[in-house]
N, C-alpha and C positions, 0 to 999 in steps of 0.2 A: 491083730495087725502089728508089724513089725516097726518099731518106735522110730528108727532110722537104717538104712541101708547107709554105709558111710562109702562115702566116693573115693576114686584113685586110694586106695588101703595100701596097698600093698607099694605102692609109686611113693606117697606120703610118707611112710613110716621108713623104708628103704632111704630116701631123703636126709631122715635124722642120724644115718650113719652110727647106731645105737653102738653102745658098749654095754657090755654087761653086767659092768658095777656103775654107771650111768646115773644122772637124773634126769629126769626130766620132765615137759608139761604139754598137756595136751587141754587148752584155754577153750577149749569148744566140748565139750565132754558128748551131751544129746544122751546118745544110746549106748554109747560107749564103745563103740564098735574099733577105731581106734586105737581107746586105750587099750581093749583088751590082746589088740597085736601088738601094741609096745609089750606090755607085759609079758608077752611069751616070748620074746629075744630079752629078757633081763633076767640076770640070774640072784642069787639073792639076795644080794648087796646093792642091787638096783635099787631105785626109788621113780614112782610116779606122782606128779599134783596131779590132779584135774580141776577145772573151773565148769562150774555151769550156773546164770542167775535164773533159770527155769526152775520152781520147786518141781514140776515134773521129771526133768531129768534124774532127779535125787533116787527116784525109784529103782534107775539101774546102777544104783551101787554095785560098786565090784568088793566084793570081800577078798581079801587079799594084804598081808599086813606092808607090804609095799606099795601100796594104792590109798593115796588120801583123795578126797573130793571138798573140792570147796564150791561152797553155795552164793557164789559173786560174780560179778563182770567182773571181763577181763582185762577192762579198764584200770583194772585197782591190784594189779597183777606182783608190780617190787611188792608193795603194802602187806598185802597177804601170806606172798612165799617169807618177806622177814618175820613176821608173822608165826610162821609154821619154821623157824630156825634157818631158810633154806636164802642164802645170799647168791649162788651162783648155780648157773645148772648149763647142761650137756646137747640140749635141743626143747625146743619148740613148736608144737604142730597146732597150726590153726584151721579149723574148715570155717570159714563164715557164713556160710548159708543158713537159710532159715531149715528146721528138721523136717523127716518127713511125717511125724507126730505132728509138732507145731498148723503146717498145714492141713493134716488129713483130721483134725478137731477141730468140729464145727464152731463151735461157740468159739474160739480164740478170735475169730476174722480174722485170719492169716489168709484164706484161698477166696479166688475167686468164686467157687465152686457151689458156694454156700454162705444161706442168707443167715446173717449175726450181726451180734451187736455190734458197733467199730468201737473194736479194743485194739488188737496186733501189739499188745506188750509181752515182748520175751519176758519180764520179770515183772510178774504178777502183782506185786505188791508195789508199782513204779505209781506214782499219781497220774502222771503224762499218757494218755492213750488217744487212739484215734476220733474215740470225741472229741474230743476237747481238743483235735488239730481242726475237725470239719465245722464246729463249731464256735469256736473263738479267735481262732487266727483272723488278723485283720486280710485285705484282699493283696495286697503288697507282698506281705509273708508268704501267702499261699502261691503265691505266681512265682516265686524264687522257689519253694521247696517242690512244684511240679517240673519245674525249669531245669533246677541242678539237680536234683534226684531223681527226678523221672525220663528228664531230657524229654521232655515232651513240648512241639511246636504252639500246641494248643495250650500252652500254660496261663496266658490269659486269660481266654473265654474261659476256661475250667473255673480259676479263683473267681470272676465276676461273677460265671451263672452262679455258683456255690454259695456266695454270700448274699446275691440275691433273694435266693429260695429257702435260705433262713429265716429271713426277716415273717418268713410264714406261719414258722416252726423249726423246730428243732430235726435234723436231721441223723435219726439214730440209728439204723442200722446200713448194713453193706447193699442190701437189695435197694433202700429209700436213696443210695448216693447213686448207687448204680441208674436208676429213674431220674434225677435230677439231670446226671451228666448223659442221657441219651444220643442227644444229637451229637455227639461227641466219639458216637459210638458204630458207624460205620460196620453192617454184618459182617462182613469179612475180616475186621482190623477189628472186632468188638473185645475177644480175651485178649490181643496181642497189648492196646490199649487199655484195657482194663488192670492189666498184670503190673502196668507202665504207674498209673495212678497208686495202685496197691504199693509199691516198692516205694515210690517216694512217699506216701504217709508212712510206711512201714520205718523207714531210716529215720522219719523225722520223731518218732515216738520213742523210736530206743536210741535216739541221739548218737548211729552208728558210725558216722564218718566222723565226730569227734571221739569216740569212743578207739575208733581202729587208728587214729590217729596218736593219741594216748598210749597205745597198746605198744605200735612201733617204734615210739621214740624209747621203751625201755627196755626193747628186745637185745641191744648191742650192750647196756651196761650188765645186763644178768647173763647173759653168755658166757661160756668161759670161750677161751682161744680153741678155734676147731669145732665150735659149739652150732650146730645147726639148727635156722626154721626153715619149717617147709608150710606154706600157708596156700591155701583154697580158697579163689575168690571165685565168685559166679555172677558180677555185671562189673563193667568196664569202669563204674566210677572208685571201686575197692579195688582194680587189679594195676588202673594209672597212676593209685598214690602209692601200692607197694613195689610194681616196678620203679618210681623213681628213686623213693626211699633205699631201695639197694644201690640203682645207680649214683648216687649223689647223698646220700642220708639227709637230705629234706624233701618237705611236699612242696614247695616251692621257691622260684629264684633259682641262682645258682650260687654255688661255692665258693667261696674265695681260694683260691687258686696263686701257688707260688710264682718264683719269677720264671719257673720251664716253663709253668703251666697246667703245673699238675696239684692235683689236691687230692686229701686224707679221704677215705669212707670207713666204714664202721664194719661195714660186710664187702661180702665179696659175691656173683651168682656162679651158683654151680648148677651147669649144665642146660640146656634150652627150657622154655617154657613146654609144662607138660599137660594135653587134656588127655582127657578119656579115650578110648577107644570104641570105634562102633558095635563093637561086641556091649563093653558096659552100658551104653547108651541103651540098648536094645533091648539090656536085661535091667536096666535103672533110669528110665527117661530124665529124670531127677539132675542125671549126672552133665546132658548135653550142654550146659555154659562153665562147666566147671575149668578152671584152670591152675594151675601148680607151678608156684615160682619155688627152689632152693635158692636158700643163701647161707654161707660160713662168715661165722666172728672172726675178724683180721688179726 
């Protein structure tokens, strides 16, 4: 089975407006699908990072002596590239979706698809997994992480039954949560809400909205001038913090603003928001929430 099929490739990379003595990073590595098209627009004086904290990812190493891979979130992104000598670089490409390895592995509980343990940690070695959110969070907690992550109506009844039918036992895999939140589950709406539940344990265990938010506030110092990201988000709560962040450079408030009225940003957006087209969709179902913002360093 194919580890990832990487979305908009060709849209994404095009985006980075490469050079061919370039550097640059690709914070989502997966399959590497990608990196391996950055790397064929770089000539030899090019340089690629990649990040991935999946030890699985490690296995599609690119050999390539202008290809490093680092074994990290991409939270920890300046840390790392000073790290590895590199203080400024040329572009940026993020996909933040979960891969299509990550869901199509039963035992991770990543998919609805398939009964498992609740883990859903991209980085295996993390203590935080989806036990220990179904299981220990108080009912308060869980009503805000179905709420803001899931956007789900039912975020109360969800935390209430949940911590109810603990009190019984311990609720340890994907099928036994799945039983618990039934009535919740409407045959028609049953994946659409089941998908809804999953994404919000899912961000709460890799702490992804504070992670993407970390990630963005270092995107404008490591850039150089001219320096492109092109970032892939696929649900509306990762694609409302990075459009604003380009428009305004924070996730919230506004800017303080001179006496025109005008204020500083850190990027600039090039060109319209891009999805998929129904051809990719049709050959990559995967692809149909995806969306692509460009932005250049000011």
């Amino acid at each position: 089975m194919e580890y990832h099929k990487p979305v908009l490739l060709k849209e994404t990379v095009d985006g980075l407006n490469i050079r061919e003595d370039g550097v640059y990073v690709d914070v989502t590595f997966g399959g590497g699908g990608h990196s391996r098209e950055i790397l064929s627009r770089l000539g030899d004086k090019g340089k690629l990072i990649a990040f991935d904290q999946d030890q699985d990812a490690l296995l599609n190493i690119i050999v390539d002596s202008r290809f490093t891979l680092i074994n990290e979130n991409f939270r920890y992104l300046k840390r790392f590239l000073r790290f590895h000598g590199v203080k400024k670089v040329d572009g940026i490409l993020a996909d933040f979706g979960v891969s299509s390895h990550q869901f199509d592995e039963a035992g991770r509980g990543f998919s609805i698809r398939f009964d498992a343990k609740l883990d859903m940690r991209m980085n295996q070695q993390d203590e935080l997994s989806a036990f220990h959110v179904i299981n220990e969070y108080d009912e308060v907690v869980l009503r805000k992480i179905f709420w803001e992550y899931g956007e789900l109506r039912q975020a109360p009844g969800l935390a209430r039954t949940i911590v109810a039918e603990r009190k019984q036992g311990q609720i340890e895999t994907t099928e036994q949560l799945k039983n618990v939140l039934k009535k919740y589950l409407p045959p028609r709406k049953e994946n659409k809400i089941l998908a809804q539940i999953y994404q919000a344990i899912r961000i709460e265990v890799n702490q992804e909205i504070e992670a993407l938010k970390e990630f963005l506030t270092q995107v404008p110092e490591l850039l150089n001038p001219g320096g492109r990201l092109s970032f892939i988000s696929y649900h509306s709560l990762e694609d409302r913090l990075v459009k604003r962040f380009i428009r305004n450079g924070m996730f919230e408030g506004e800017p303080e603003k001179d006496v025109f009225g005008n204020f500083e940003v850190p990027l600039k957006r090039i060109g319209k928001l891009i999805v998929p087209t129904q051809e990719e969709i049709e050959i990559n179902n995967r692809a149909r929430s995806a969306k692509l913002r460009i932005a250049e360093k000011i």
